[in-house]
C-alpha positions in Angstrom: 136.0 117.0 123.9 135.2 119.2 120.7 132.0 117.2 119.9 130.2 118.1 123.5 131.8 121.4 123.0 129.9 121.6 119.8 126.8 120.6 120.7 126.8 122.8 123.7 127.2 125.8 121.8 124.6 124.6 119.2 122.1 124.0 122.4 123.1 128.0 123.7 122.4 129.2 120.6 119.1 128.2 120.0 118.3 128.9 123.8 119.3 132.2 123.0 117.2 133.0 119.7 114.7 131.4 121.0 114.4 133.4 124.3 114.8 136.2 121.8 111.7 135.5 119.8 109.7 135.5 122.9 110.7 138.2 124.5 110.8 140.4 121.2 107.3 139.1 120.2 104.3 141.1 119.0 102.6 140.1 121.8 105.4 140.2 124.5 106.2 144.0 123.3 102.8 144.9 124.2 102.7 143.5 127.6 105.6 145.0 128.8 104.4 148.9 127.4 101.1 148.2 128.9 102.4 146.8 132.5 104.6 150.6 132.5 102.1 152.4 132.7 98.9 152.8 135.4 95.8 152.9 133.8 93.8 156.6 134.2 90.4 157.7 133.8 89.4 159.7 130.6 89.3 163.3 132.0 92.7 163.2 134.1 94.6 162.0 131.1 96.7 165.0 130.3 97.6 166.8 127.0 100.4 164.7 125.0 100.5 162.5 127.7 101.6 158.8 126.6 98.6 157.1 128.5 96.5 154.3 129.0 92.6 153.6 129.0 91.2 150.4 130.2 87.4 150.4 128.9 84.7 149.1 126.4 84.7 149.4 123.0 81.8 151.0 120.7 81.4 151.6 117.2 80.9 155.3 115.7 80.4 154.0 112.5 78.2 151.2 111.0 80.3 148.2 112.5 82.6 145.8 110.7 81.4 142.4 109.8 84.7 140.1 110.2 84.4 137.8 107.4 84.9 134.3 109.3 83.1 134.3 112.0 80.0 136.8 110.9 80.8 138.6 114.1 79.9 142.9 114.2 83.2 144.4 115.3 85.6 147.8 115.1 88.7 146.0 114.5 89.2 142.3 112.7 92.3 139.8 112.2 92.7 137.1 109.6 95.7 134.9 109.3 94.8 131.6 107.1 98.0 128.9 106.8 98.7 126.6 103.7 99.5 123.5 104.7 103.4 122.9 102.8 105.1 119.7 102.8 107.0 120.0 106.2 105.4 123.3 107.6 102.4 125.6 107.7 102.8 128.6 105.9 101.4 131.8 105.4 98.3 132.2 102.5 96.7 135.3 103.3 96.5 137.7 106.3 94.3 140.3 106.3 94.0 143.4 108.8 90.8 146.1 109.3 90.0 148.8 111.5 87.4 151.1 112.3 87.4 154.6 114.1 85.6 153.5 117.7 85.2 155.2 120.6 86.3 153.7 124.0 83.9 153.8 127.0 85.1 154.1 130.9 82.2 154.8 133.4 80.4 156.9 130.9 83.3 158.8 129.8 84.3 158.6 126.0 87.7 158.8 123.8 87.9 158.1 120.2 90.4 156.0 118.7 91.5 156.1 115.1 93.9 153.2 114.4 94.1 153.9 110.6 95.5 157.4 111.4 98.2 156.8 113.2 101.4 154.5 113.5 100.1 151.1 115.7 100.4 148.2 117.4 97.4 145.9 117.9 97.4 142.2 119.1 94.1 140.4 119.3 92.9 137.5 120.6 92.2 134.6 117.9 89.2 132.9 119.4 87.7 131.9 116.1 89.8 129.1 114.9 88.9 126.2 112.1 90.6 124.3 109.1 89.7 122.5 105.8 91.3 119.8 103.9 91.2 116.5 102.6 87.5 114.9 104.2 86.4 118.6 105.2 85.8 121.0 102.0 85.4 125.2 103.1 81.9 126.7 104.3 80.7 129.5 101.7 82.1 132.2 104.0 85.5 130.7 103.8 85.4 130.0 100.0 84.1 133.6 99.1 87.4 135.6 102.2 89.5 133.3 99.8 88.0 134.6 96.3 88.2 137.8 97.2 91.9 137.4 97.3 92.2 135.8 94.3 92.5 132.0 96.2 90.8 128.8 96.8 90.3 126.1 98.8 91.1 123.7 96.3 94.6 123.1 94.0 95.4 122.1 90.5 93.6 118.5 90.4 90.5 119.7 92.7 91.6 118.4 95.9 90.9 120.4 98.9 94.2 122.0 100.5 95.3 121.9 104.0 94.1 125.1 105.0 94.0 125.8 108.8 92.3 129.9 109.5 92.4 132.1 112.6 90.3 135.1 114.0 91.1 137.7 115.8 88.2 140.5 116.4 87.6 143.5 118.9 84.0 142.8 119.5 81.5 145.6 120.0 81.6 146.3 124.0 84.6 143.9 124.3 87.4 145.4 127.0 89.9 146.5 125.6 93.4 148.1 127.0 94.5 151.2 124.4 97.6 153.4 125.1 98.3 156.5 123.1 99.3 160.2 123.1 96.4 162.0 124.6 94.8 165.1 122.2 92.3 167.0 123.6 89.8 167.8 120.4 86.8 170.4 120.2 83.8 168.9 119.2 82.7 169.6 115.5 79.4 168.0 115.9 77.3 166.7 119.1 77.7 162.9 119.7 74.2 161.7 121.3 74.7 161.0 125.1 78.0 162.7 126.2 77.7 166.5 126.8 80.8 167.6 126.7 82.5 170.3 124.0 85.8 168.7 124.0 86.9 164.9 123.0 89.8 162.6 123.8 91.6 161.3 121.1 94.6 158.7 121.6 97.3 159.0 119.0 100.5 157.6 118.1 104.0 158.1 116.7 106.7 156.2 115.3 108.8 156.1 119.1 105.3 155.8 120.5 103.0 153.9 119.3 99.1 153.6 119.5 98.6 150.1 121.4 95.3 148.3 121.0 94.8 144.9 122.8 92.2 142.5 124.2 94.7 140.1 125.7 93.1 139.5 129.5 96.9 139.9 130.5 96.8 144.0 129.2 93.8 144.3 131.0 94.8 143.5 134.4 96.2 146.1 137.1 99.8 147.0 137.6 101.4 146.3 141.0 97.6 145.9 142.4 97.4 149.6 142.8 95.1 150.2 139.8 
């Protein structure tokens, strides 16, 4: 009886940390603050109000190039894997944002995701690898350089190297949530008239959320 016992136990417990991992997952978190909320149109989001803005994304400065893919973009994601001898692991990850503004029927918010305490999740549609029979395109060779990596190990064989992508594409829909502030205008921005700006912050208990996931994008209860 102990040995079924045993491996009954050993079969709950991983149920149970795995169940955990998902539900507690980057991704997961997001949904689940996104789906809390209904999503609200630029001007009837309210002063310090914890809100959320469904709309397009546009640069204010000159874009971001991501480095895999070549792709002009506010916000980029790089996660490249080594290749171990049982697992994939971790060789570099690499994070960068822009200030953008966010666009819903001609309305405008800015966004500053360096300024603020955030959580972003981004799709990784640009996926590709290199190893043995398959050495790393120029692009690839010069992400890894400037990290102080290669491609390649001690005897000049090609690793195993697998690399992901994850960008927020100019006039991509996106799905932020943040603090609404209400800022006066310092200078005019060409096309939107108004003498005020929205601004979507963030704080430690409430975060500014930045997502592309179709799933962040979609209405709550069908009443959106």
């Amino acid at each position: 009886m102990e040995q079924p016992i045993i491996i009954f136990i050993i079969l709950l417990v991983t149920g149970v940390l795995l169940f955990l991992g998902y539900y507690y997952s980057k991704k997961n978190t997001i949904l689940r603050e996104l789906k809390k909320t209904r999503k609200k149109q630029i001007p009837n989001v309210k002063e310090n109000e914890y809100a959320k803005v469904i709309g397009k994304a546009l640069h204010v400065h000159e874009p971001l190039i991501a480095p895999l893919s070549g792709r002009k973009c506010v916000y980029y994601y790089v996660h490249i894997q080594k290749k171990g001898d049982k697992s994939w692991h971790t060789f570099i990850k690499e994070e960068q944002a822009q200030d953008f503004f966010i666009e819903v029927n001609s309305e405008m918010a800015i966004i500053k995701p360096d300024n603020f305490p955030k959580k972003t999740f981004v799709v990784e549609d640009f996926k590709t690898k290199s190893g043995s029979f398959n050495d790393a395109t120029p692009e690839l060779e010069r992400f890894l350089n400037k990290h102080g990596k290669e491609s390649k190990g001690f005897f000049g064989f090609n690793r195993q190297l697998r690399y992901k992508e994850g960008i927020i594409e100019l006039q991509e829909n996106i799905a932020v949530k943040g603090i609404g502030k209400w800022k006066p205008l310092k200078e005019p921005i060409e096309g939107y008239n108004y003498s005020k700006i929205l601004t979507l912050t963030g704080t430690e208990n409430k975060k500014l959320i930045i997502t592309d996931l179709p799933e962040g994008l979609k209405r709550v209860d069908n009443r959106l």
